[in-house]
C-alpha positions in Angstrom: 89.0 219.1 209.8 88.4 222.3 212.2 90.4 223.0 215.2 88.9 224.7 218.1 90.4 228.1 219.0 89.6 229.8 222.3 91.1 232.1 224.9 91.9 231.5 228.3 88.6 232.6 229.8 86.4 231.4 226.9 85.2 234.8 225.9 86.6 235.1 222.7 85.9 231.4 220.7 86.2 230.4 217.2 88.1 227.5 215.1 90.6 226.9 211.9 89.4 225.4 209.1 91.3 223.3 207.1 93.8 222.6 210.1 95.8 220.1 207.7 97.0 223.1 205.9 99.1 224.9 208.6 102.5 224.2 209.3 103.8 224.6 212.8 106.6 227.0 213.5 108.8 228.1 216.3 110.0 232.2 216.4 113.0 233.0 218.8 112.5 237.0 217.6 113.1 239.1 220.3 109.6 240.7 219.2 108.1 237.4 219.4 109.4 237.3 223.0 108.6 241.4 223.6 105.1 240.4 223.0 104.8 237.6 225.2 106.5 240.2 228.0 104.0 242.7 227.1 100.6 240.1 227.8 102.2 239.2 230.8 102.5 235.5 230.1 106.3 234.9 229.2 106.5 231.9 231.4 103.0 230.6 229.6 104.1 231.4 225.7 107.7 231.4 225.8 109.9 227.9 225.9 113.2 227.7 227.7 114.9 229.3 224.7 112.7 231.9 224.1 110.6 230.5 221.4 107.0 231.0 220.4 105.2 228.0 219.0 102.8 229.3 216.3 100.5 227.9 213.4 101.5 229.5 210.0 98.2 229.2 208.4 96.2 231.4 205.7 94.1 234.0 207.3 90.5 233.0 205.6 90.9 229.7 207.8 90.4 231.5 211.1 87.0 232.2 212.3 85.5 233.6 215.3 82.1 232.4 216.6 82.1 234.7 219.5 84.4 237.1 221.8 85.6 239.6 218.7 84.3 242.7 220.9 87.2 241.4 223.6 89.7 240.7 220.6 93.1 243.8 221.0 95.8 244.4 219.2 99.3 246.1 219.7 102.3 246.5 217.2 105.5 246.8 218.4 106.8 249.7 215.9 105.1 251.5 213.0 106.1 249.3 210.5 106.2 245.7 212.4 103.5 242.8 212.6 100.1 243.4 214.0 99.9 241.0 217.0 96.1 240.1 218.1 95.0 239.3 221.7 92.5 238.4 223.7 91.8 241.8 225.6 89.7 239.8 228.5 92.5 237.5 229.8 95.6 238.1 227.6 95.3 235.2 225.5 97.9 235.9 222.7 96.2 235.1 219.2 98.7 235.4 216.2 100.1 237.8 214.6 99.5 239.0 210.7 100.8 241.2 208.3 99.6 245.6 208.1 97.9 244.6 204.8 95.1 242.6 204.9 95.8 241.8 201.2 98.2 239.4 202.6 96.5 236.7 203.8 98.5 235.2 206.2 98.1 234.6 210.1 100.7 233.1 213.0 98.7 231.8 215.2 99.8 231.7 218.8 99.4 228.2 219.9 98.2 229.2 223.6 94.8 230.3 221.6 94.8 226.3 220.3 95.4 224.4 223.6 91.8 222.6 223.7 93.2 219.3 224.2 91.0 217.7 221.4 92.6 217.1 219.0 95.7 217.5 219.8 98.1 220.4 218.0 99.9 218.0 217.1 97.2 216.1 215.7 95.7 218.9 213.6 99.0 220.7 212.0 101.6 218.0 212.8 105.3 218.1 213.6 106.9 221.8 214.2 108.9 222.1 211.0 110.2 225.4 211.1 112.7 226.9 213.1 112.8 231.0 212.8 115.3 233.9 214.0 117.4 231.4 216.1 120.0 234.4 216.6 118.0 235.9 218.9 117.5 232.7 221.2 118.4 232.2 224.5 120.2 229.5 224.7 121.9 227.5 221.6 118.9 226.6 219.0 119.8 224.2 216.1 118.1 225.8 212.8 116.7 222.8 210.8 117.2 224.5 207.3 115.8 221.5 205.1 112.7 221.3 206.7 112.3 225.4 207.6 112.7 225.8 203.6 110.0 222.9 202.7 107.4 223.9 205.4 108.0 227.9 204.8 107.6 227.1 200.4 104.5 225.0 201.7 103.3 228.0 204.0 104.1 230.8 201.3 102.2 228.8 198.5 99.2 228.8 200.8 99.0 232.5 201.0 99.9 232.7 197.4 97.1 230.9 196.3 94.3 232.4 198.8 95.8 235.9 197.7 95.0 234.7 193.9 91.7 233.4 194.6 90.9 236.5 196.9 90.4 235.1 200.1 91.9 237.7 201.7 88.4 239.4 201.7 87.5 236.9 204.4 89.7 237.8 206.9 88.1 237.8 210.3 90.6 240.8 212.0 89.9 243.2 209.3 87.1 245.0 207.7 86.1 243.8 204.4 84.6 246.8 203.5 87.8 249.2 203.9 90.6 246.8 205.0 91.2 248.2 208.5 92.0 246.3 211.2 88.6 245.2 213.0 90.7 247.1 216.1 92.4 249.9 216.2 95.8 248.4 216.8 97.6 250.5 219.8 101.8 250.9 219.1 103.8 250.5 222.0 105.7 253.9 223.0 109.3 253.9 223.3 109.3 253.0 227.5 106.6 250.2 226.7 108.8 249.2 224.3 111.9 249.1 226.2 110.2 247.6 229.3 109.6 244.5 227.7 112.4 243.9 225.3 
């Protein structure tokens, strides 16, 4: 079963494959919440807490059928998470590891809001409950089912590592491995301005 991705404006379109095999996920990171600052669309992405609701799926199940010339990307520091948006209208798309060799993408749900199906429908129940420290207001951490969903996520990315799926990665390069953009890193005011 796919799922239809798509930003706000419809430029940049695509779907996930296999939409059974993500798990649904909510981050209260303060990055997670920097980001959504940065797009301009905290009151869009972020819940009352401060949480992102994301997709935890392996990267090869993404694909783009149009819109990759208005895909951007940012990182918050020299080291953290590549976080992908729609340049056009600041659609946030997910976020994924430096090395494309890991083949794992968050995906932001605002990029999965199609209305048919459902979220809910495709990936099911959110499971798993991250970085609850840094929320807002008092979050209860579901540690059962964060563990089961997060062993279920990891073993997905295990296995399309193993059986190289990585090379299908639609944000990078399979030639060299770069990001398909140039990702831009916030400078130290940026930085502060939305944190």
């Amino acid at each position: 079963m796919n799922h239809p991705l798509q930003c706000r404006c419809g430029t940049n379109k695509g779907h996930v494959a296999k939409a059974g095999a993500g798990r649904r996920a909510i981050c209260y990171c303060k990055d997670c919440q920097a980001f959504a600052r940065f797009l301009g669309q905290a009151e869009t992405i972020l819940d009352a807490a401060g949480g992102t609701r994301i997709v935890a799926t392996s990267s090869d199940n993404v694909h783009f059928s149009q819109g990759l010339n208005a895909l951007a990307c940012i990182s918050l520091s020299n080291h953290g998470l590549l976080r992908w948006y729609a340049g056009c209208c600041n659609t946030p798309i997910g976020n994924t590891p430096r090395d494309f060799k890991v083949p794992y993408i968050g995906l932001i749900e605002n990029c999965l809001q199609s209305g048919v199906p459902s979220v809910e429908e495709s990936f099911g129940p959110t499971r798993i409950v991250l970085n609850v420290q840094s929320a807002r207001i008092p979050v209860k951490p579901s540690r059962v089912s964060t563990t089961l969903a997060m062993v279920r996520v990891m073993a997905g990315v295990i296995t399309a590592r193993l059986r190289g799926a990585y090379k299908c990665n639609a944000l990078f390069r399979q030639s060299t491995g770069a990001p398909l953009v140039a990702p831009r890193q916030l400078s130290k005011a940026e930085r502060e301005a939305v944190t």
